[in-house]
C-alpha positions as CSV (number, residue, x, y, z in Angstrom):
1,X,43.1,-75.8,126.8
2,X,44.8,-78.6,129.2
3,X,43.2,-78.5,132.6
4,X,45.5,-77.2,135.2
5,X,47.1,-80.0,137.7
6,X,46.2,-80.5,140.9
7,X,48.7,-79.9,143.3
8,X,48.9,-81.0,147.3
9,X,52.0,-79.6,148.9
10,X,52.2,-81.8,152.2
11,X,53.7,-80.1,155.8
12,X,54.0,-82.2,158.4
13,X,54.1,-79.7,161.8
14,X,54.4,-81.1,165.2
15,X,53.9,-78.9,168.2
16,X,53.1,-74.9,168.4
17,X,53.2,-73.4,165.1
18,X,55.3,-70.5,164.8
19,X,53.9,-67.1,166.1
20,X,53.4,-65.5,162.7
21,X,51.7,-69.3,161.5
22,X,48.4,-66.9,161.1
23,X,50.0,-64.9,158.2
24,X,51.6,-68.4,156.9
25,X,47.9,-69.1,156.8
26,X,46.8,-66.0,155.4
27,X,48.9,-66.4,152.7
28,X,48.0,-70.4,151.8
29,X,44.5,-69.5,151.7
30,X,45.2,-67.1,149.1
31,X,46.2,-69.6,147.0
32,X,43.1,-71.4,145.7
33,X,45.0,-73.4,142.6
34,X,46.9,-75.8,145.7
35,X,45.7,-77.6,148.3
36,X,47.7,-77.7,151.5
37,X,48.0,-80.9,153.8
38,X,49.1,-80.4,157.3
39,X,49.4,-83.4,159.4
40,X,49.8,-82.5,163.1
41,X,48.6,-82.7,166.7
42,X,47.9,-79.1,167.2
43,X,43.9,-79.1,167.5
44,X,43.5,-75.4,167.5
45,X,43.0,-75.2,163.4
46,X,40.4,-76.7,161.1
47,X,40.0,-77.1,157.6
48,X,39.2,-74.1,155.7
49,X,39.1,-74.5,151.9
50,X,42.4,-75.5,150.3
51,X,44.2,-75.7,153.5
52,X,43.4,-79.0,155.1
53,X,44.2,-80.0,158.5
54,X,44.8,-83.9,159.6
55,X,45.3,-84.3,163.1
56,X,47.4,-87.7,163.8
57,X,50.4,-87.7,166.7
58,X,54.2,-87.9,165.8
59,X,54.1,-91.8,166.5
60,X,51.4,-92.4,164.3
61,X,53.2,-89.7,161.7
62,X,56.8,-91.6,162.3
63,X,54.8,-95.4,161.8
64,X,53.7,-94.1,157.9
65,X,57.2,-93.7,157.1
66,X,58.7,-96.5,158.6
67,X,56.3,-98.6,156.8
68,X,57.8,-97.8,153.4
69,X,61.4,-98.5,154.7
70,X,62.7,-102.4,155.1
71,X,65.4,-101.3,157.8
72,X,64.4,-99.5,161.5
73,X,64.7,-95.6,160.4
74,X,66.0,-93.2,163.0
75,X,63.1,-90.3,163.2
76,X,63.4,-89.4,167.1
77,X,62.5,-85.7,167.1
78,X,60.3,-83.9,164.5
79,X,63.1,-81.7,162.9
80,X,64.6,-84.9,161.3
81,X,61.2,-85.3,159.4
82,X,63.2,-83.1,156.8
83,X,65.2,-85.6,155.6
84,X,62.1,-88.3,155.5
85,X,60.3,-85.9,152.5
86,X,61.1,-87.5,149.8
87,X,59.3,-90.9,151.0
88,X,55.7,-89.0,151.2
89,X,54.7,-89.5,147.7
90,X,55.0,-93.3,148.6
91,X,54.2,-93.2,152.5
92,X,51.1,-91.1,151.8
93,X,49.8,-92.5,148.6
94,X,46.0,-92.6,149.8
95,X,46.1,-88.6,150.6
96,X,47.5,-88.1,147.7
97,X,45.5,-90.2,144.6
98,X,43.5,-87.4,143.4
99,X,46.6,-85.3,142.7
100,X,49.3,-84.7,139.7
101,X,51.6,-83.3,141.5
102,X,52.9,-83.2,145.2
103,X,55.3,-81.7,147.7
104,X,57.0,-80.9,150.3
105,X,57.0,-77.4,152.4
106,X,57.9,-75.1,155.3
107,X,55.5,-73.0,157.5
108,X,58.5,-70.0,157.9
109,X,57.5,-68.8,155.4
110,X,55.3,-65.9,153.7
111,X,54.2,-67.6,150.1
112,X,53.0,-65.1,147.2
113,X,50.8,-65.8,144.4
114,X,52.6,-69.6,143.1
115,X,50.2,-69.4,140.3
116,X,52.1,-66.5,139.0
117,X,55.4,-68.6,138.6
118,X,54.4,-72.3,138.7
119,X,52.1,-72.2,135.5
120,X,50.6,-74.8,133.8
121,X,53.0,-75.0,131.3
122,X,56.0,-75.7,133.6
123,X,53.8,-78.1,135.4
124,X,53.0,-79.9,132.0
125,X,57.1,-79.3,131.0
126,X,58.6,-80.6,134.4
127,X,58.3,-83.6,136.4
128,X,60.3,-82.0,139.3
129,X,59.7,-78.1,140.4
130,X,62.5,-76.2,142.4
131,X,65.7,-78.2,144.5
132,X,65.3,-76.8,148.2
133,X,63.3,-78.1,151.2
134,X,61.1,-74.8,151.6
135,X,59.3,-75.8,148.7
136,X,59.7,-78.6,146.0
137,X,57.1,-80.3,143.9
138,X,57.2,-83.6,142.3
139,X,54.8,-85.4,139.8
140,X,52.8,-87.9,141.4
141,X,53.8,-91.1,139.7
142,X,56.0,-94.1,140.5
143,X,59.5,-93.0,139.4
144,X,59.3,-89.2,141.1
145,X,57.7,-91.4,144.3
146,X,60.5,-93.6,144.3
147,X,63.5,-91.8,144.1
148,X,64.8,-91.8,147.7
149,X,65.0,-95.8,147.0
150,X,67.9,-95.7,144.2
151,X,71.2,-97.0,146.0
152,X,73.3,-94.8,143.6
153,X,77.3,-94.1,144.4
154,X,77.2,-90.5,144.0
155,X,80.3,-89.3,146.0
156,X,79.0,-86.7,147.9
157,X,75.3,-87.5,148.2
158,X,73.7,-89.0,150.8
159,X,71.6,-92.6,150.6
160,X,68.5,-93.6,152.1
161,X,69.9,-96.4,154.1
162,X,72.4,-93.5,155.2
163,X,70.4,-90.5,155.8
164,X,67.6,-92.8,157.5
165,X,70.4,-94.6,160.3
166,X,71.2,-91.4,161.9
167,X,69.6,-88.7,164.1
168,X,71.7,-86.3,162.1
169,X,69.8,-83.4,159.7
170,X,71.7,-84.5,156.2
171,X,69.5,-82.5,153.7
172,X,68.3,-85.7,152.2
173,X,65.4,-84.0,151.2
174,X,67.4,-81.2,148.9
175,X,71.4,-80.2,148.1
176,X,72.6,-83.6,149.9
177,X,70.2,-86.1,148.6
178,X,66.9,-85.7,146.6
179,X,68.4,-82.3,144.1
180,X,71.7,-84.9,143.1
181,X,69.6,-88.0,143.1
182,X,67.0,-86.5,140.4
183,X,69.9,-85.6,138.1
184,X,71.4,-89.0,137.9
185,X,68.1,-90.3,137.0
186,X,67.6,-87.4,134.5
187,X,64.4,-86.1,136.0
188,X,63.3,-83.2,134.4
189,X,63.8,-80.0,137.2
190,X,62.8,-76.5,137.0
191,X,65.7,-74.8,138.7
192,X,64.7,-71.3,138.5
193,X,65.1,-69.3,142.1
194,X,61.6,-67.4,141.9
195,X,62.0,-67.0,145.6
196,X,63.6,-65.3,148.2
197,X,65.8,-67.4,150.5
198,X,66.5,-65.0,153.1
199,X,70.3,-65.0,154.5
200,X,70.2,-66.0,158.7
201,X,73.3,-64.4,159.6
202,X,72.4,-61.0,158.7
203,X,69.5,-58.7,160.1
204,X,68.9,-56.7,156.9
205,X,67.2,-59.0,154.1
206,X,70.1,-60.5,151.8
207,X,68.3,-63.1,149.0
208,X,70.5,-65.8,149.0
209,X,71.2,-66.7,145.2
210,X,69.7,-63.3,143.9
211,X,71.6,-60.0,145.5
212,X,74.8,-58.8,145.5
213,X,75.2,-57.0,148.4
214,X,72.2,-55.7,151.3
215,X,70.3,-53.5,150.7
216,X,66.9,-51.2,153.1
217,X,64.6,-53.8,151.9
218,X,61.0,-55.1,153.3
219,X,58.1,-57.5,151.8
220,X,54.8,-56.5,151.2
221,X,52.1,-58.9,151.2
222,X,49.0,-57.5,149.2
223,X,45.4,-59.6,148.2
224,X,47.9,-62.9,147.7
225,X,50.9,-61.4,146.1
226,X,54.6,-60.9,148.2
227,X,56.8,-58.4,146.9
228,X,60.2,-57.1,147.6
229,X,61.2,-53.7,147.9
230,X,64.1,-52.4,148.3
231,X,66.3,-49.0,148.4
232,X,69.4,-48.5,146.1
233,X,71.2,-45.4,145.5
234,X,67.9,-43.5,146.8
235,X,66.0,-45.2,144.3
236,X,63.3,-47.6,145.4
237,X,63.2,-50.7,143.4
238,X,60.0,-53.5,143.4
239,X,60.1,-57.5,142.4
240,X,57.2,-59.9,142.7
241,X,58.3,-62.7,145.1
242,X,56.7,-66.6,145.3
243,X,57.7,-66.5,148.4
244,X,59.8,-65.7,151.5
245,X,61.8,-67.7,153.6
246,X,62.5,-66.5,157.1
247,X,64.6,-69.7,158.8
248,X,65.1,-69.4,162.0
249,X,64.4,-65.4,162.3
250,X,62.6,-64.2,165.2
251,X,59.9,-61.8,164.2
252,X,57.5,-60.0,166.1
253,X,53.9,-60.0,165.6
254,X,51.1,-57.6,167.3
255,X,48.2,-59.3,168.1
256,X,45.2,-58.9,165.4
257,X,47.5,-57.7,162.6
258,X,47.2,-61.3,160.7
259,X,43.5,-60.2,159.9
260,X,44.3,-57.5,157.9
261,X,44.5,-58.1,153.6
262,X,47.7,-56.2,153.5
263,X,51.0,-56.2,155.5
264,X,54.7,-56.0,155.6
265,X,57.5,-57.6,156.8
266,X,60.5,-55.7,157.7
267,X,63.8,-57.7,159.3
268,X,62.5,-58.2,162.8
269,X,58.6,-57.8,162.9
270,X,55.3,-58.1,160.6
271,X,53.3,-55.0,160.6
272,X,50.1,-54.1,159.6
273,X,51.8,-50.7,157.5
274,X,50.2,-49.8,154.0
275,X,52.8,-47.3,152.1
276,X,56.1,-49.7,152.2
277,X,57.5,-47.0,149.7
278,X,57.8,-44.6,152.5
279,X,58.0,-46.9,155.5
280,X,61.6,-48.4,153.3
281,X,63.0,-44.7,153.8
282,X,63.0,-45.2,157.6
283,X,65.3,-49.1,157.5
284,X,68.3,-48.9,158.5
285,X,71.7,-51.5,157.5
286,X,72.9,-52.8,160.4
287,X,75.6,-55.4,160.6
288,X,75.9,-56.4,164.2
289,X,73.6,-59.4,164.4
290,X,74.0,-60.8,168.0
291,X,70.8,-62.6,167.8
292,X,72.1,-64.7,165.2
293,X,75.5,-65.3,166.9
294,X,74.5,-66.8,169.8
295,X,71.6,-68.6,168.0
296,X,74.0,-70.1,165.2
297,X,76.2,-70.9,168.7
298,X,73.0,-73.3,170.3
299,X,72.8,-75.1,167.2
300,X,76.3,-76.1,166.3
301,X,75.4,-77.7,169.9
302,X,73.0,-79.6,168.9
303,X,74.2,-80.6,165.8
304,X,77.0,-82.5,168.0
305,X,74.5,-83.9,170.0
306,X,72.9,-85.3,167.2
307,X,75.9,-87.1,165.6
308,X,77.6,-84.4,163.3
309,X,81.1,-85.4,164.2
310,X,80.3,-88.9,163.6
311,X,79.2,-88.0,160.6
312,X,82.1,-86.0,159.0
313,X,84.6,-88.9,159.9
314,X,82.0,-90.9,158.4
315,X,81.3,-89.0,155.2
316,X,85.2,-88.8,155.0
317,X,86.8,-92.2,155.6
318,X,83.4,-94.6,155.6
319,X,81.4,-94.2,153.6
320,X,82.4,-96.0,150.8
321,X,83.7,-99.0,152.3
322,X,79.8,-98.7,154.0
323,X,77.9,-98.9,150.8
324,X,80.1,-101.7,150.2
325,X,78.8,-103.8,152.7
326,X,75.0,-102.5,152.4
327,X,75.3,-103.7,148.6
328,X,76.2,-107.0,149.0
């Protein structure tokens, strides 16, 4: 039997972590088969096991990626590093040696058991693991390391020497850049959606990509696995989860909970609850959402502060007169 890969999924995380990072934890931990790199300034963790913590500043973070790119990148804040995660196979090649595989992930999220889904056999079959920015593997060789450097003239697909120029988010690292990029070049993807991608604008749970309509639903995280249970026509339903991603939703944690083996996550807090079959019965659908509204609101904001409008007239009469004149 093939030995299993080793895999480092890298997290760069600048600042507080978020206040359910102990369960984020909890559930990393858990999983013994990957090793997770988090480079930040926050001194208030230290290496346990397979979670490994490498304290450096933003500048210092910022100066490893600008040392892979030939023109002066535009990485001001660190929400933009989003768009910088293809470059870490090449920007952090001596973390990274002892590894077949690497990649890129959140912290807002709760992970489940990843052996379960990423096997050895897709890791032996693929060279590229899942398309989004809450979690993507690649395998750690020159081609997959290199991909953000192809100066292809895909229509609706960002560039390197676009995405890098502006303080704009552009998704480089998934739908807009890296997911389209790895296609042209014929890289070989598992695309399955083994995880929950949890819809912003509503309260209740709603799996983007995976549900029809919302339904009474909460996670359960149990000795490393996450799974999803959910109410439909009185009948409660179970699915096994690799993991949950809660973007931007504010949940509430009581203090201590995060030491507890088993707890559940229901739309607006994590609780230390151990019969989610009867605790479901109690959720109710509700479809006003201010929260999100005025939170969706700030961001558009900031999204124009940060050069979206430039962008569209750029995407839309620019761009390829643009790559023009950067090919020349």
């Amino acid at each position: 039997m093939n030995k299993r890969k080793k895999v480092a999924i890298i997290i760069p995380y600048f600042g507080n972590f978020p206040n359910y990072f102990n369960y984020w934890l909890k559930s990393a931990q858990a999983n013994k088969a990957f090793d997770f790199l988090i480079f930040t300034d926050n001194t208030t963790y230290r290496t346990i096991g397979n979670v490994k913590f490498i304290n450096m500043t933003f500048s210092e973070f910022r100066e490893l990626i600008q040392k892979q790119v030939e023109f002066k990148i535009c990485l001001k804040d660190p929400y933009k590093i989003c768009d910088y995660r293809p470059v870490f196979g090449s920007a952090l090649k001596k973390y990274l040696k002892n590894y077949d595989f690497w990649g890129f992930g959140d912290v807002d999220v709760i992970l489940g058991d990843l052996s379960h889904f990423i096997t050895s056999k897709i890791l032996d079959d693929y060279d590229k693991v899942y398309e989004l920015g809450h979690l993507t593997l690649l395998r750690n060789n020159d081609l997959c390391n290199n991909l953000w450097r192809i100066k292809h003239h895909l229509k609706n697909v960002y560039r390197c020497d676009e995405a890098f120029k502006t303080p704009y988010p552009c998704h480089f690292d998934e739908t807009d850049g890296l997911t389209q990029i790895a296609k042209l070049e014929n890289i070989k993807t598992y695309r399955k959606v083994d995880f929950a991608d949890i819809d912003r604008s509503k309260y209740n749970f709603f799996m983007l990509g995976k549900q029809e309509k919302v339904f009474p639903g909460l996670f359960e995280w149990k000795n490393g696995s996450l799974k999803y249970f959910y109410l439909r026509n009185n009948k409660v339903s179970k699915e096994e989860i690799l993991y949950a991603h809660f973007q931007k939703r504010r949940l509430e944690v009581v203090k201590g909970y995060s030491k507890s083996s088993q707890f559940i996550i229901i739309p607006n807090k994590i609780l230390n609850a151990k019969n989610p079959i009867e605790y479901i019965k109690h959720i109710q659908i509700i479809t006003n959402y201010p929260y999100y509204r005025k939170d969706k609101r700030k961001e558009i904001i900031k999204k124009i502060k940060k050069h979206a409008i430039q962008q569209r007239v750029y995407r839309g009469l620019f761009r390829k007169i643009y790559r023009y004149y950067l090919d020349k």
